[in-house]
Structures are given as structure tokens and as C-alpha cells.
C-alpha positions in Angstrom: 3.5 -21.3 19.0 6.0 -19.9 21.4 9.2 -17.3 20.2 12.3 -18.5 22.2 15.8 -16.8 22.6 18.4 -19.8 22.6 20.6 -19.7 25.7 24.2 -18.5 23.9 24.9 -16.9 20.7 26.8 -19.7 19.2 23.7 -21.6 19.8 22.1 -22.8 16.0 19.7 -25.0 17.1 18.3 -27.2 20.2 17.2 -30.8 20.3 14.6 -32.4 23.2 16.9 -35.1 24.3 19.1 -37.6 22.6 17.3 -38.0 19.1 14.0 -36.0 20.1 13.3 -33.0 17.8 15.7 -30.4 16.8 14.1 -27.2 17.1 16.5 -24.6 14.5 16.8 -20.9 15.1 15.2 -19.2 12.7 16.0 -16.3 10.6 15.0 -13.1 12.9 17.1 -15.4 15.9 14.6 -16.9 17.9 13.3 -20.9 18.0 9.5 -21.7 17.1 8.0 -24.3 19.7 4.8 -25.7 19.2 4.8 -28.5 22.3 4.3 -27.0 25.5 6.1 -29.6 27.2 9.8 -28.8 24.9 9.1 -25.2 25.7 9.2 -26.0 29.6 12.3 -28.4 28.8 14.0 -25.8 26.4 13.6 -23.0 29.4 15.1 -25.2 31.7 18.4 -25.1 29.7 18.6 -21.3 29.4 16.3 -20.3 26.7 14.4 -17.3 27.3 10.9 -16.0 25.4 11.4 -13.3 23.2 10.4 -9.9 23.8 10.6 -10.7 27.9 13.7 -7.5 27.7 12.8 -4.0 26.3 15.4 -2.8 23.9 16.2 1.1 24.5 18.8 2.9 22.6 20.8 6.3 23.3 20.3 8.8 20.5 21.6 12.1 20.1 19.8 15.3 18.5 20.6 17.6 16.0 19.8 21.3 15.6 18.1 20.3 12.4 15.6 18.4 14.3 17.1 14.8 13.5 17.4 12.1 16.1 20.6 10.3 15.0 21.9 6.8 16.7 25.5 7.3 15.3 27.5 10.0 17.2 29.5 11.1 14.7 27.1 13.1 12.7 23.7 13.9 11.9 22.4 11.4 8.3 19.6 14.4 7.5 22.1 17.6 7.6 25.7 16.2 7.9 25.8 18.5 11.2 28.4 17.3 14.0 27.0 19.5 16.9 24.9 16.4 18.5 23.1 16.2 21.7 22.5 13.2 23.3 18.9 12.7 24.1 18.0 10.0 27.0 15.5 6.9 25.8 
């Protein structure tokens, strides 16, 4: 089974042709293809596999020793003396 991203973010669902399967997004986001040949077709329109782009997120330090993702202020301490720390 393959993990596939649809093409657009108002996309619920995608269908092999005009009344072939109708593959649904699932919970987590992604479309679960089993047929090698509809995962060839589906990439064709756009879809991408999941996990082809690393995710990497800013984070900023606290005195305290807390890596915090909000800027505002550190969730362990309540600190507001952040520094951002690179990914």
C-alpha cells in the first residue's frame, strides 16, 4: 500500500476515471492505494507520496532549558526572554 498527498487542500477524495474507484483521504490526510497502476495515474494528476518533504520547525529557547514553538512565552516557566534556536 502506498501513502499519497492529494494534489490541493480542498481535495476529499480522488476517483481513477469516470466511475473507476474513489480512493478517500483518510484521517491523518493522505490516500491509501493498493494498485500500482492508480498510484502512477493518481501522480500524474498532482498527488505526491507522503513523507517525500521533511517538515522542520523554528523553536525558540528558554533560560529554563525549554524549547518552546510559540514565541510568546516559554509553557514550562512562563518566561518571555526567548531565543530562537535554528532546526
Amino acid at each position: 500500500m502506498t501513502r499519497l498527498l492529494p494534489p490541493g487542500t480542498g481535495c476529499r477524495e480522488m476517483q481513477i476515471g469516470e466511475g473507476g474507484p474513489v480512493y478517500p483521504q483518510q484521517r491523518d490526510g493522505t490516500i491509501h492505494v493498493e494498485n500500482k497502476r492508480h498510484e502512477r495515474l493518481l501522480r500524474q494528476v498532482g498527488a505526491t507520496p507522503a513523507g517525500m518533504f521533511a517538515h522542520s520547525a523554528r523553536g525558540w529557547r528558554c533560560p529554563c532549558g525549554h524549547l518552546s514553538y510559540f514565541r510568546a512565552r516559554c509553557g514550562r516557566c512562563g518566561g518571555t526572554d526567548l531565543e530562537e534556536e535554528s532546526p
